[in-house]
N, C-alpha and C positions, 0 to 999 in steps of 0.2 A: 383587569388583571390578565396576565400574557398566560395561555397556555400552558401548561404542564409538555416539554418533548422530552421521549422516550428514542432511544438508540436501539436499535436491534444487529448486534453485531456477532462478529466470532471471535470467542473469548482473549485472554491473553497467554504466554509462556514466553521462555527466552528471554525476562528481561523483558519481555513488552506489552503493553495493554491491549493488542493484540496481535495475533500471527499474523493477520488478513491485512493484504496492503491496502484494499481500497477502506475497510473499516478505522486502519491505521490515521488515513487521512483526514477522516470526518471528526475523530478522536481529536487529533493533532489541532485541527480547526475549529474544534468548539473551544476547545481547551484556549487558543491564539485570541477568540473575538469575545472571550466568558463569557460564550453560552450556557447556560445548567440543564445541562441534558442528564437526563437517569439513563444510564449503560444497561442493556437485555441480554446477557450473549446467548444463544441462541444455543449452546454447547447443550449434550443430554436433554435437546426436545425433539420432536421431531420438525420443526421447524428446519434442523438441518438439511431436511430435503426439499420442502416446500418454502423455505424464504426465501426470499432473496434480499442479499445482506451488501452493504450496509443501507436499512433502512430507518428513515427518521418519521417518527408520528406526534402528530402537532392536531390536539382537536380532531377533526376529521378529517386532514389531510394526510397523506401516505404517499413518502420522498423515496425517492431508489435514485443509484446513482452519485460519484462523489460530486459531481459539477451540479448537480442540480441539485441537490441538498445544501452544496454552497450556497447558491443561490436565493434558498430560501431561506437560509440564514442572514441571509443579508438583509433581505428585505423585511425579518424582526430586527432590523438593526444590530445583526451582530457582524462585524464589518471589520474583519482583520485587515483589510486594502484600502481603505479608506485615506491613509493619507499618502499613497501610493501617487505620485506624475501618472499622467498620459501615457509617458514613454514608458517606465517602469510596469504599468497596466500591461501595453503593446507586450514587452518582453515577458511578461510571467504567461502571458497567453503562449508564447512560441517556447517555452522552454515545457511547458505543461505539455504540447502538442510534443515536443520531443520525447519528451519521457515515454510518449503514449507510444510511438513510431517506434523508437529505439531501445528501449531498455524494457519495456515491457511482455516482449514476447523473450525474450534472456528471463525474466523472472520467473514466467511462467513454466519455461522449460527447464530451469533451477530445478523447484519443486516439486513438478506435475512431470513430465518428461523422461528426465534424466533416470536413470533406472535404480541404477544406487542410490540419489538420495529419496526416490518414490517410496523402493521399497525397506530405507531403514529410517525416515524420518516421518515424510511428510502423509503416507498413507497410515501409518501406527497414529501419528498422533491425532488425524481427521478421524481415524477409526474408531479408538477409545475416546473422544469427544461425540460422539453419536450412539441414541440408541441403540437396542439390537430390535430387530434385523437391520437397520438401517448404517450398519458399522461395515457391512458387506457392500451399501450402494454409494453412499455419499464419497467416499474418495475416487472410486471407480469414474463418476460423472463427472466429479471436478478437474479427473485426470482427460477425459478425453474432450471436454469442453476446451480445456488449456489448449490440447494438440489442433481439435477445429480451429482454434484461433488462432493460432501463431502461421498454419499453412495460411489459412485467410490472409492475414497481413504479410507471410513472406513467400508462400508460395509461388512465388509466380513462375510460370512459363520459363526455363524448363525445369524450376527448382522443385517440385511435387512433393517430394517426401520428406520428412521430419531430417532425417542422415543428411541429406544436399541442401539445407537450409541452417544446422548448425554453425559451420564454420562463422556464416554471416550475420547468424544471429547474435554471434558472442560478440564479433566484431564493432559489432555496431555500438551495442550496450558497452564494451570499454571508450568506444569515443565517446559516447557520451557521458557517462561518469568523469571522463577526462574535461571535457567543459564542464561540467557542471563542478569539478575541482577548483577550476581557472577560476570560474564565474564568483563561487564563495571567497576564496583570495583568504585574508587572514582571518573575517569577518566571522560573527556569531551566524548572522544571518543575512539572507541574501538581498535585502535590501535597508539599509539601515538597523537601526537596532532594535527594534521589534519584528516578530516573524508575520510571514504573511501568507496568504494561500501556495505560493508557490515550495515556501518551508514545508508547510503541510504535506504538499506532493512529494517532492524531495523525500523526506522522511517516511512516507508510507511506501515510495520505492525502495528506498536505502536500507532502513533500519530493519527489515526482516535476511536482508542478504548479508548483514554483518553481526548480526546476534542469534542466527538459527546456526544448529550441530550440523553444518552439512557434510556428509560424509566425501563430497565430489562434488569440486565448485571451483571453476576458473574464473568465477566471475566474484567470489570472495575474497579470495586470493589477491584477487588486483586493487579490491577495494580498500584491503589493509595495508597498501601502500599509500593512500590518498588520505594520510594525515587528518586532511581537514575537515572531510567527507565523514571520517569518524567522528571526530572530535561534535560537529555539529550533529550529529545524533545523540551524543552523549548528554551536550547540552539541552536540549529538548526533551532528553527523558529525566533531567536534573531538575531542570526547572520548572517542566510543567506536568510531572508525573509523578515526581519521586513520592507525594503525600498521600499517592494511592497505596491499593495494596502490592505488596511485590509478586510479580509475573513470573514464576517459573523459578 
């Protein structure tokens, strides 16, 4: 008899089984390969400060990370790519690698960053999800871990400060949402009709940047022109959500 997995995630709202895009994906992906994973959110413990989420526990093993919690899903045989070509393999790899390059530090500067939606969204709702006193630390750390990372990945030489790396940050995150438009075409999903890890990622990107209250978002803004981009959120929380309970 297979293990009992346990999810340790951050909870849902907005319409979605959760805020947290890498939690969103592992969500998305059990859900794609019917894995039965028991959902934890982690919300009102203090695990807010001390996990790190999204984590998957199987027996005695202990997954962190969306790629390698995929991966260990896999190898219980839960295997959304499976009937996935070569090539199709190839491409969901480089379009994952984009998401990560491109659009990724745009997310986090969405959120974590941007001042207006910090201080009327994204720090209120981290805040009353948290313990007290830990309603004072847990947004504060998620806020400057975002800004460590995005200088990491775009800071370079002479771009240093968060202000001189905007413009490019946003830039990029609109091309890319602009392929990944092309790429879906009329399609439920992006590679035939069943979804596949790369939906997963998709969706763990997308669907918080079109369903959170953002008070200040160029990057939502663009996305509710891209038709399609919505539409396949929609579908993914229709078909493989709607029988939960409702988020927010």
């Amino acid at each position: 008899m297979a293990a009992a997995m346990e999810l340790r995630c951050w909870g849902g709202d907005w319409g979605l089984p959760s805020v947290h895009s890498e939690s969103l994906i592992v969500l998305a992906y059990s859900k794609f390969a019917g894995a039965k994973v028991t959902v934890s959110p982690i919300d009102w413990t203090w695990k807010t400060l001390t996990a790190t989420v999204p984590e998957l526990l199987c027996g005695d093993a202990a997954v962190q990370e969306p790629s390698q919690i995929l991966n260990f899903l896999r190898k219980q045989r839960y295997n959304a790519d499976y009937e996935l070509t070569a090539r199709q393999g190839a491409d969901t790899m480089a379009y994952i690698a984009l998401l990560e390059e491109k659009l990724r530090p745009a997310l986090l500067h969405t959120f974590w960053v941007d001042a207006e939606n910090y201080a009327n969204l994204t720090r209120p709702w981290f805040a009353s999800h948290s313990p007290f006193p830990l309603n004072f630390l847990v947004p504060c750390r998620h806020a400057n871990t975002a800004l460590s990372r995005i200088l990491l990945t775009k800071g370079e030489a002479p771009l240093h400060r968060i202000t001189e790396v905007e413009g490019k940050i946003y830039s990029d995150a609109k091309e890319c949402l602009n392929l990944l438009s092309y790429r879906l075409g009329t399609a439920n999903y992006f590679f035939g009709n069943s979804p596949t890890s790369l939906d997963a990622y998709v969706f763990g990107f997308v669907a918080p940047l079109i369903k959170a209250n953002l008070p200040s978002s160029p990057l939502q803004s663009h996305l509710k022109q891209l038709d399609n981009l919505m539409s396949f959120c929609d579908t993914i929380l229709a078909v493989y959500f709607s029988s939960d309970h409702p988020y927010g």
